[in-house]
C-alpha positions as CSV (number, residue, x, y, z in Angstrom):
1,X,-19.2,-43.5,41.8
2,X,-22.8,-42.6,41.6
3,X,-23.2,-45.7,39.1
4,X,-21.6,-48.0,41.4
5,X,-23.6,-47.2,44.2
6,X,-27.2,-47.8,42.2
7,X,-25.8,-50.8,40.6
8,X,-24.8,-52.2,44.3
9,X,-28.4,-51.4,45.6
10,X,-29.9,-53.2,42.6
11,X,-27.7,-56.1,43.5
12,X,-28.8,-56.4,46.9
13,X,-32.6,-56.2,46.2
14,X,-32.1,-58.0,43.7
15,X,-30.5,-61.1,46.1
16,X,-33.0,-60.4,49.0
17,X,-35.8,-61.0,46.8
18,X,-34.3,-64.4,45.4
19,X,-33.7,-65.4,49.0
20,X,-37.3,-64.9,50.2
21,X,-38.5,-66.7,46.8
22,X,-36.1,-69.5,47.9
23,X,-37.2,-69.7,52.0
24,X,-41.3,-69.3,50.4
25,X,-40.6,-72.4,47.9
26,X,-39.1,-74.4,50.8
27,X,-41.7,-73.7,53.8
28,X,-44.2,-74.8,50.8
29,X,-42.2,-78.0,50.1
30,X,-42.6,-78.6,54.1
31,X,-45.7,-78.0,54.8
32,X,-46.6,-79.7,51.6
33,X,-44.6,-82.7,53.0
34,X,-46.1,-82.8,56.6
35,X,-49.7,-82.4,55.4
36,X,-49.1,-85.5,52.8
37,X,-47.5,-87.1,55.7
38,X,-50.2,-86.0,58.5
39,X,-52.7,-87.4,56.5
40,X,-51.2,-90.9,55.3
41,X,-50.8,-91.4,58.9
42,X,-54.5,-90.1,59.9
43,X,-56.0,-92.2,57.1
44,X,-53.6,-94.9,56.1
45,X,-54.2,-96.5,59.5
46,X,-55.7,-100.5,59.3
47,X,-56.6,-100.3,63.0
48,X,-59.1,-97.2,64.9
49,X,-57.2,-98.2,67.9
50,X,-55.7,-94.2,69.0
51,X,-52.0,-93.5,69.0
52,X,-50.3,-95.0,71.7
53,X,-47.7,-92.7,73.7
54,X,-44.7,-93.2,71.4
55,X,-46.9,-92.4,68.6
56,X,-47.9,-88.7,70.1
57,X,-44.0,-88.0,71.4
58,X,-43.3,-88.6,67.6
59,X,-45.9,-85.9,66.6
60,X,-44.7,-83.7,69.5
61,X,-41.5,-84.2,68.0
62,X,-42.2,-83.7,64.5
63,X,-44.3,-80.7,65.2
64,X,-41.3,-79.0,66.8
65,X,-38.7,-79.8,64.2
66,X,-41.5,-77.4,61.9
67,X,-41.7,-74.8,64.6
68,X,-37.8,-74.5,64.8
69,X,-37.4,-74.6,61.0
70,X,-40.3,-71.4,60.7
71,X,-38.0,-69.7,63.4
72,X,-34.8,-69.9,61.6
73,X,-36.6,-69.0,58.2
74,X,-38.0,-66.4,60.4
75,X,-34.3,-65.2,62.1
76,X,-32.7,-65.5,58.6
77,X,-35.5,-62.9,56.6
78,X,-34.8,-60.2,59.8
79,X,-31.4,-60.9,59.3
80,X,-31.2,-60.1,55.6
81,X,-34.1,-57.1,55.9
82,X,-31.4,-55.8,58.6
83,X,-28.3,-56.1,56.2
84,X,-30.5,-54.7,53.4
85,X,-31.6,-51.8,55.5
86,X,-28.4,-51.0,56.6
87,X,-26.9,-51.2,52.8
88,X,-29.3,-48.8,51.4
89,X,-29.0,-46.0,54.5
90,X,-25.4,-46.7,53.4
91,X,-26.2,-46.2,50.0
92,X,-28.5,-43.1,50.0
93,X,-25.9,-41.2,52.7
94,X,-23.6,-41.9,49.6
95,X,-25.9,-40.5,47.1
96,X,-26.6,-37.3,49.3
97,X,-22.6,-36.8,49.1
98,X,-22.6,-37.1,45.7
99,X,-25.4,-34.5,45.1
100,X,-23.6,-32.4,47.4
101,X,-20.4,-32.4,45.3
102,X,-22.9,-32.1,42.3
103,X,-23.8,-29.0,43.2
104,X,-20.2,-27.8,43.9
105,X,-19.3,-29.0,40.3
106,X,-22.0,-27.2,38.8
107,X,-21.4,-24.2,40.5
108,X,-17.4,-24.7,40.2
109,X,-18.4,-25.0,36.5
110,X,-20.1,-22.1,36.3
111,X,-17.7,-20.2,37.7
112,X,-15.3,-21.0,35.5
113,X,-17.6,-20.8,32.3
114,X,-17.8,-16.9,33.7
115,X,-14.2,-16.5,33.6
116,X,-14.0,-18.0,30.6
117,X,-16.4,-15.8,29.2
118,X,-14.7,-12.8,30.2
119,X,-11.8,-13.6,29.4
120,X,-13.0,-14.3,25.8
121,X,-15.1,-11.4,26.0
122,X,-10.8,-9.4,26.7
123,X,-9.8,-11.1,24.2
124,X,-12.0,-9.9,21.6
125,X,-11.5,-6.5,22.9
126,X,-8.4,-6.6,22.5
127,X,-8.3,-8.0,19.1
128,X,-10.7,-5.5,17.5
129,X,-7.9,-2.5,19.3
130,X,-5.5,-4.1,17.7
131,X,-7.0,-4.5,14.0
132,X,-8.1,-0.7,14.7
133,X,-4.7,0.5,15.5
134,X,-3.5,-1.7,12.3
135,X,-6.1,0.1,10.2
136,X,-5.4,3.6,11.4
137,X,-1.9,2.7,11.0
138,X,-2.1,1.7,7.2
139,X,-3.9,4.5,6.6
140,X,-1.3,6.5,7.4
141,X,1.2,4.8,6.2
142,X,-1.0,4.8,2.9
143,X,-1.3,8.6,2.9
144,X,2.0,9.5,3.7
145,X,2.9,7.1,0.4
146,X,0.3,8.9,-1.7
147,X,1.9,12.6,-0.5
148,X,5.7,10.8,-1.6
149,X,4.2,9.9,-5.0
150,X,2.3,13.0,-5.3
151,X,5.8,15.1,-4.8
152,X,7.7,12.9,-6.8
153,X,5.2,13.2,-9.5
154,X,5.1,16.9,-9.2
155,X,8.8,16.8,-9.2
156,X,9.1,14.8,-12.0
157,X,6.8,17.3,-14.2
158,X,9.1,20.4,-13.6
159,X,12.3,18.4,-14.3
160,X,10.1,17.5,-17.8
161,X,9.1,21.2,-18.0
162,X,12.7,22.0,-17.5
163,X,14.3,20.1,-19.5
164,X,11.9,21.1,-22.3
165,X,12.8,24.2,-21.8
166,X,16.3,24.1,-22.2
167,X,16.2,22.4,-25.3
168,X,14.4,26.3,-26.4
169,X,17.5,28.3,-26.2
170,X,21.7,27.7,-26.0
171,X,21.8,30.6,-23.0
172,X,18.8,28.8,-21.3
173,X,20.6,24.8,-21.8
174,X,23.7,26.3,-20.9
175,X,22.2,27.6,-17.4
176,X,20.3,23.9,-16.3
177,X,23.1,22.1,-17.7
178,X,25.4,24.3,-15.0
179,X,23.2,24.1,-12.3
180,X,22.5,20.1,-12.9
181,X,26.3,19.9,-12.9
182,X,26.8,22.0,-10.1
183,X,25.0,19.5,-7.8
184,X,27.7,16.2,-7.6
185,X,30.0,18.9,-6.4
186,X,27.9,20.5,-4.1
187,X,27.2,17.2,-2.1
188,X,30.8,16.9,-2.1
189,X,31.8,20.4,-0.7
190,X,28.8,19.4,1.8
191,X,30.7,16.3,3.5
192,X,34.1,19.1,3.1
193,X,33.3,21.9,4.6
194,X,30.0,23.9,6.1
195,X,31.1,27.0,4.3
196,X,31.6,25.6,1.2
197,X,28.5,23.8,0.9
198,X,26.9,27.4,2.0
199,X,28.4,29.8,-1.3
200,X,27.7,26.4,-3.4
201,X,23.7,26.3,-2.2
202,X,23.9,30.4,-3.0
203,X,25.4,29.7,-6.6
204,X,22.2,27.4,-7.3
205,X,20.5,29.8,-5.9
206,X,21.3,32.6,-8.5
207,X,21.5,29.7,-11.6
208,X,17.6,28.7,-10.0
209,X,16.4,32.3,-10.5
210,X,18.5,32.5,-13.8
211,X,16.4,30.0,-15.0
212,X,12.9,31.0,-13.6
213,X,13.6,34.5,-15.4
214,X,14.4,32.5,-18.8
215,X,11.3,30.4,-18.1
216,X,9.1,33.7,-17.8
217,X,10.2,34.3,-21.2
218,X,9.3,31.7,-22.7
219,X,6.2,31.2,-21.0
220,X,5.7,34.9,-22.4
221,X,6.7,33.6,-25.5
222,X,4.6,30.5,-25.8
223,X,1.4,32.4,-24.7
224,X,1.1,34.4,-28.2
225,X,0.8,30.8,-29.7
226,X,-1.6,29.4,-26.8
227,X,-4.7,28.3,-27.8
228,X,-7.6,28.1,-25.8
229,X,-10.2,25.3,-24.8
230,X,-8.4,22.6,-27.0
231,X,-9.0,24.5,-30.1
232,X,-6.4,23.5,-32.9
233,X,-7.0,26.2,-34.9
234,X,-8.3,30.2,-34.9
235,X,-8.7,33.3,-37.5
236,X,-5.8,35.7,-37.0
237,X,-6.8,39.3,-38.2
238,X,-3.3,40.9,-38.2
239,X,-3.9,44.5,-38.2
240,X,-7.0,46.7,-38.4
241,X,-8.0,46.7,-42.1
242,X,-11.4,47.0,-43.4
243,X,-10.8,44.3,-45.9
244,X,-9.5,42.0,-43.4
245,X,-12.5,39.8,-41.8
246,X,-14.3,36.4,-42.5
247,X,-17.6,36.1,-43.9
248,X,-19.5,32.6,-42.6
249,X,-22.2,30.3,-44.1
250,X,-24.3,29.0,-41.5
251,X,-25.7,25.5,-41.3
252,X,-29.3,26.7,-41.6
253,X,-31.8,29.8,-41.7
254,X,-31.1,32.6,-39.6
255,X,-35.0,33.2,-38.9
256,X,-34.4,32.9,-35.4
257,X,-36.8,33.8,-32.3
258,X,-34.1,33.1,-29.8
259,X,-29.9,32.4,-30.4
260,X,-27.0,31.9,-28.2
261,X,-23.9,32.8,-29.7
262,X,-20.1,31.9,-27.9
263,X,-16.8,32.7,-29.3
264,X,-13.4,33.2,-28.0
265,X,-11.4,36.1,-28.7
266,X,-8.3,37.9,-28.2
267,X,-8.5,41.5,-29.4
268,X,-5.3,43.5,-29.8
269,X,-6.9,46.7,-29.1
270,X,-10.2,47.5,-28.5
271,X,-11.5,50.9,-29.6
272,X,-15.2,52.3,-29.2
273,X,-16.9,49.9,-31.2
274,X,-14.9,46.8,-32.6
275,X,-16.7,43.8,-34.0
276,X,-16.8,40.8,-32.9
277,X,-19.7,38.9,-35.0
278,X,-22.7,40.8,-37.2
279,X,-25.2,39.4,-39.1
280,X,-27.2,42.5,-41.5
281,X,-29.8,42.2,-44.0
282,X,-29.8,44.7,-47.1
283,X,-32.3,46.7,-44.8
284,X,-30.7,46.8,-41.9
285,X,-27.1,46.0,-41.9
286,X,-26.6,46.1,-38.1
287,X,-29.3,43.3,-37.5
288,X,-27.7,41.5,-34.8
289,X,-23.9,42.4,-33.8
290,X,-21.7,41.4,-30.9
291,X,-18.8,44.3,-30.2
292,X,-16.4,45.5,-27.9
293,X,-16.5,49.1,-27.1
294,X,-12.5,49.5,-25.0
295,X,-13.0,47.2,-22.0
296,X,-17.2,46.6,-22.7
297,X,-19.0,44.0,-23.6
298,X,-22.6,45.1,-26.3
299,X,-25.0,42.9,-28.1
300,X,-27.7,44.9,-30.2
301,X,-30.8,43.0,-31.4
302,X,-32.6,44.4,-33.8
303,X,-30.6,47.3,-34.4
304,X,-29.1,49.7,-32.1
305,X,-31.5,51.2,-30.5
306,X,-31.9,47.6,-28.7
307,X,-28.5,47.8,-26.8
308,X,-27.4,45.7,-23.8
309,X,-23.8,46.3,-22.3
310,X,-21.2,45.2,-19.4
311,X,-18.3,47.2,-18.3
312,X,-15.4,46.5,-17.3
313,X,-14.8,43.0,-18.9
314,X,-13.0,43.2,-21.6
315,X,-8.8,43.1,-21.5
316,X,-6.8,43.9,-24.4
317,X,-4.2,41.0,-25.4
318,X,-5.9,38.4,-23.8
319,X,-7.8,35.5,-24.3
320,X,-11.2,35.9,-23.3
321,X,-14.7,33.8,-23.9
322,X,-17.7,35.9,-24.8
323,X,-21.6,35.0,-25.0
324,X,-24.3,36.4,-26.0
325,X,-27.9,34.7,-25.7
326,X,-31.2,36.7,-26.8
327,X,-35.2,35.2,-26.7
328,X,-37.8,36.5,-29.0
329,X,-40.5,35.4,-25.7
330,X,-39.4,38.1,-23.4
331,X,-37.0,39.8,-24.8
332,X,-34.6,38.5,-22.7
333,X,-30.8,39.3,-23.7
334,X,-27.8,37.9,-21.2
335,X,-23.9,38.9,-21.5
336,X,-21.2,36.5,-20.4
337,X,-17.9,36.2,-20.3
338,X,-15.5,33.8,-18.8
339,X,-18.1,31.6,-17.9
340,X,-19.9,34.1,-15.6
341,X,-23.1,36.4,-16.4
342,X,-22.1,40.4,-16.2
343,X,-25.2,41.6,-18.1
344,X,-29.1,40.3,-18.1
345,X,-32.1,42.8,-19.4
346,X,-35.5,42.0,-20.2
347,X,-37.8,43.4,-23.1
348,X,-35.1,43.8,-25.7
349,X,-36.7,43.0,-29.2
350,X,-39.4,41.4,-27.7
351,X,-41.7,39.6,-29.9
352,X,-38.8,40.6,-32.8
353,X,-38.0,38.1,-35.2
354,X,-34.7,37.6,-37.2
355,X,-34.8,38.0,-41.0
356,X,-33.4,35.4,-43.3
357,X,-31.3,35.9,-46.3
358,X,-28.7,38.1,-44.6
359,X,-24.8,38.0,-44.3
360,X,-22.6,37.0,-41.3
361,X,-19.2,38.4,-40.6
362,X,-16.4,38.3,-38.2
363,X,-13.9,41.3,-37.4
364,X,-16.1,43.4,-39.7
365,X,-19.8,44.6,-40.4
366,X,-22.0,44.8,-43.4
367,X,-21.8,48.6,-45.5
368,X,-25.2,49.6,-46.2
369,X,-24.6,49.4,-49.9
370,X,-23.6,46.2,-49.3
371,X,-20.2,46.4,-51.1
372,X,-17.0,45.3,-49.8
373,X,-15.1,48.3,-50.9
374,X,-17.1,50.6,-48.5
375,X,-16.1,48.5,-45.4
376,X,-15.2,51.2,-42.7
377,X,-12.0,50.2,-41.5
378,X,-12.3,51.8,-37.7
379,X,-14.6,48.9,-36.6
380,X,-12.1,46.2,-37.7
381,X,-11.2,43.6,-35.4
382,X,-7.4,43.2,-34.8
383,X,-6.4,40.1,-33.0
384,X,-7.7,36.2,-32.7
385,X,-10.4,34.4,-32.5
386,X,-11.4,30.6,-32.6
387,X,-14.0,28.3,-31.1
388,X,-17.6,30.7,-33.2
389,X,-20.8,28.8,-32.1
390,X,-24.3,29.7,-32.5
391,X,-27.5,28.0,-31.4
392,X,-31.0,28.4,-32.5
393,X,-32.4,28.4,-28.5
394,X,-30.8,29.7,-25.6
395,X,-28.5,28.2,-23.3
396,X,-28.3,27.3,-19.7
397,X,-25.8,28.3,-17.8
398,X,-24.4,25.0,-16.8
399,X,-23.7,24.6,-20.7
400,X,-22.0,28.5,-21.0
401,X,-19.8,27.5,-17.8
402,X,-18.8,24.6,-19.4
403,X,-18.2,26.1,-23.0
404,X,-16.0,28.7,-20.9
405,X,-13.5,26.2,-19.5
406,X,-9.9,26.6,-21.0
407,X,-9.5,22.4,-21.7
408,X,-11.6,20.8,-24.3
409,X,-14.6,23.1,-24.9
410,X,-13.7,23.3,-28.3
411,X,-14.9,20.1,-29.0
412,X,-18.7,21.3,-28.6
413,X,-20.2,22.6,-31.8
414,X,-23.5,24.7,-32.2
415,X,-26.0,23.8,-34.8
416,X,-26.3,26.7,-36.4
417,X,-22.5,27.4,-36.9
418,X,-20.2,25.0,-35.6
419,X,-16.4,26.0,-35.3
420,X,-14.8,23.4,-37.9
421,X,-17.6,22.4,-39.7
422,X,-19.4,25.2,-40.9
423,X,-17.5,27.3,-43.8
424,X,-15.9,30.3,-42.5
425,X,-14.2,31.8,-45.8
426,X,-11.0,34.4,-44.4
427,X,-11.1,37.6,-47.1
428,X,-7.7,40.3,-47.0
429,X,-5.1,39.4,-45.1
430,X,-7.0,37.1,-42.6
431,X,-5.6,33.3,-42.5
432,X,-5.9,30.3,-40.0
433,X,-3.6,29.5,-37.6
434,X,-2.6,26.9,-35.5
């Protein structure tokens, strides 16, 4: 409407200015034609004799003709300013309308460009509490299926442990195959009868703890063959013998200023001094030793005036892992067993160097004659041991912790004797295992 309105006001200007070209161009024309004509008759004229009467009544005449045809020119421009005026007052009180109702659009457009935004702004909302509830939900849904796999899994390893363990013993196969049998007609006795289903769920009970005593058994059983920290072999040292031990070439010189040695060992019974590893020279047999004194831990350095010691750490027929680590610098000597530190002592041997050329031994320690025969048979080890490692510095104890764990510590070797690759030669009755 707004174009409409401008193009109608262009129209009428447009037309009132042709008009007043087209009443200019004629009054011209006129005049043009009365002055051509005023003047033939002023000059044109064979007499000087002045105009007779009829002659001015025809001027009189002619002069009014031009003063009526200027009036109507006159009448008709007023008349068109008039309908031109009244046209555009027309026109503009239209235009005012339509800014009017501009303004109400705009605003009516904004108003709805704010509810629009809110209502996108809710909708988002609501979306992102949606995809939250969605998330939280799938997490859920996610744990609780990690928890089902987890028990089935679990489940699924004592069936396998069961099983396996049946397959050990008649009396034991007998008892799972019972109680597996048991169940088809316990679920029927269920859907019979309460009471049934109640002496049936006793009966598993008692085959259930049938089989968990059986199980003890064998775990009992199964634990004299265990071997610790992945090892796949060990020395067994059957009974307390002085020509029962293993004698041990080392990968290089024992000139040491500082060692770590780890070993693990199950002792049958410990008495007041069984050894675990020596290393004597021809003058001093008892040059470094590792021993267990009943539940006590020693490491002498030096000989045995150089004496460090834990209590309480040692348990007869059990596996346990035993360190010892010793520096020339400080004379620093540390005790560990299991992984955790129970003895630590400064200035032992300090500044003391290991001789060379000497002999190292497990379950049993160099005779000062240096003769086999005279072995004293009270210090004899009786037991196991596997995983013997010694190092030319000492160890952190990051590395001892680690050495100490029961799965796969077997598999680190030191450089001065490493379990499998150095030669450990068993003498007596001594043999590998595995």
């Amino acid at each position: 409407s707004e174009n409409l309105a401008k193009r109608q006001l262009v129209f009428l200007v447009t037309t009132t200015k042709l008009l007043a070209a087209d009443l200019g161009k004629k009054r011209m024309k006129t005049n043009h034609n009365n002055v051509i004509h005023y003047n033939y008759i002023l000059f044109s004229g064979a007499t000087q004799i002045p105009c007779t009467p009829q002659d001015l009544s025809r001027w009189n005449k002619l002069f009014i003709m031009l003063e009526d045809s200027q009036m109507k020119q006159d009448m008709l421009l007023h008349q068109n300013e008039d309908m031109v005026k009244v046209e555009v007052d027309s026109i503009q009180k239209e235009l005012h309308k339509l800014n009017n109702n501009k303004a109400c659009v705009q605003a009516s457009e904004n108003t709805c460009k704010c509810i629009s935004e809110q209502m996108n702004g809710n909708l988002n909302k609501a979306m992102e509490q949606l995809r939250e509830a969605a998330d939280t939900y799938q997490a859920q849904n996610n744990e609780t299926l990690q928890q089902l796999i987890q028990f089935s899994r679990n489940q699924a390893t004592r069936l396998t442990k069961l099983e396996s363990s049946t397959l050990l013993g008649a009396g034991l196969g007998q008892v799972a195959m019972k109680s597996f049998s048991a169940y088809p007609k316990e679920q029927e006795a269920s859907n019979a009868d309460g009471g049934k289903l109640e002496r049936a769920l006793m009966a598993t009970v008692a085959d259930l703890q049938r089989v968990h005593a059986q199980l003890a058994l064998f775990q009992r059983a199964t634990a004299h063959r265990f071997l610790p920290s992945g090892c796949e072999m060990a020395l067994l040292f059957p009974m307390r013998s002085k020509h029962i031990f293993a004698e041990v070439i080392p990968s290089m010189s024992m000139s040491l200023q500082s060692f770590t040695i780890c070993l693990w060992a199950k002792v049958t019974q410990s008495l007041n001094k069984t050894v675990l590893f020596s290393y004597g020279t021809k003058k001093n047999p008892q040059e470094l030793q590792l021993l267990l004194a009943r539940n006590s831990l020693l490491l002498t350095v030096g000989g045995e005036t150089h004496l460090v010691e834990a209590h309480s750490v040692v348990t007869d027929g059990q596996w346990g892992h035993f360190c010892a680590a010793w520096s020339s610098e400080q004379g620093l000597a540390t005790l560990w067993v299991n992984g955790e530190n129970v003895a630590r002592v400064p200035g032992v041997a300090e500044g003391h160097v290991l001789p060379s050329n000497g002999f190292i031994l497990l379950g049993q320690e160099r005779s000062r004659s240096g003769i086999y025969r005279d072995l004293d048979s009270s210090v004899a080890f009786t037991g196991k041991m596997t995983g013997v490692n010694m190092w030319d510095h000492v160890l952190d104890a990051g590395r001892i912790k680690e050495y100490a764990n029961q799965d796969g510590s077997c598999d680190s070797r030191g450089n001065v004797i490493g379990w499998g690759i150095s030669e450990v030669i068993p003498h007596g009755g001594s043999q590998y295992i595995n």
